[in-house]
N, C-alpha and C positions, 0 to 999 in steps of 0.2 A: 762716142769716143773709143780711140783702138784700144783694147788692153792684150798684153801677153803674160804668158807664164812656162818660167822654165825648167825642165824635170831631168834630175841627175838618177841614176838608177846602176848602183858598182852591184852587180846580183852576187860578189865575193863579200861583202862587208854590211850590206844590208836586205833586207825582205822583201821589199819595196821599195818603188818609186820617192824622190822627196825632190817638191819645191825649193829650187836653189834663185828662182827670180820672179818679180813680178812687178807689173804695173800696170799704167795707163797712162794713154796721151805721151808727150817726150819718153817718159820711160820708156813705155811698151815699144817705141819706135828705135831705144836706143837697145833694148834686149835683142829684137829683130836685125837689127843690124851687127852687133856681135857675136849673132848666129852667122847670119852673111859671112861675114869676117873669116869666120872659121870654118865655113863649108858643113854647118848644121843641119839636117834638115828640117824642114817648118812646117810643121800640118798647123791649117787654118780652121777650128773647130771652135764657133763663136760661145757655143751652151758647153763646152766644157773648159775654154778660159775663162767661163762664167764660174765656173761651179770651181774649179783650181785655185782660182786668183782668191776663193774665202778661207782658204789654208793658209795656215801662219808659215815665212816664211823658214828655212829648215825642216820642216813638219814632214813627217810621210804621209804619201797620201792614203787616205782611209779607206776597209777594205771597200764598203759602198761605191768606189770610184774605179777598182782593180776592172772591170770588164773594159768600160771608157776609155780608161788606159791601158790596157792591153793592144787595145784594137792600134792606138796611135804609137806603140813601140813595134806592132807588127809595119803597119807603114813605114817607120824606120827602117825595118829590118828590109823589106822588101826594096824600097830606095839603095842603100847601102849596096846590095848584091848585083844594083845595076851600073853600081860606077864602076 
């Protein structure tokens, strides 16, 4: 079953990363899509919206997970400076 998880990150107001969505099945396909929507972009990374999606939703995520996520904000970054 698909799941997704979505990560809000203001580096002005907080330290971390936090879960602002998540699910599986219709959800995850409708968080996907409201990335869509808005020209988000999506990295597919099955072992770490495994490991996101066990964080409470709000939550930031724990430092144990700062590398994982790093890596997927640098992707970000790197997309971003291509459009």
């Amino acid at each position: 079953m698909k799941k997704a998880v979505a990560l809000r990150y203001d580096t002005d107001k907080e330290n971390a990363p936090r879960v602002v969505a998540k699910g599986q099945g219709n959800t995850a396909q409708n968080i996907i899509k409201i990335a869509e929507l808005h020209n988000l972009p999506i990295k597919k990374d099955e072992d770490l919206v495994e490991l996101l999606s066990k964080i409470e939703l709000d939550k930031q995520v724990p430092e144990a997970l700062y590398k994982a996520v790093a890596e997927v904000f640098s992707f970000v970054y790197k997309i971003s400076k291509k459009s």
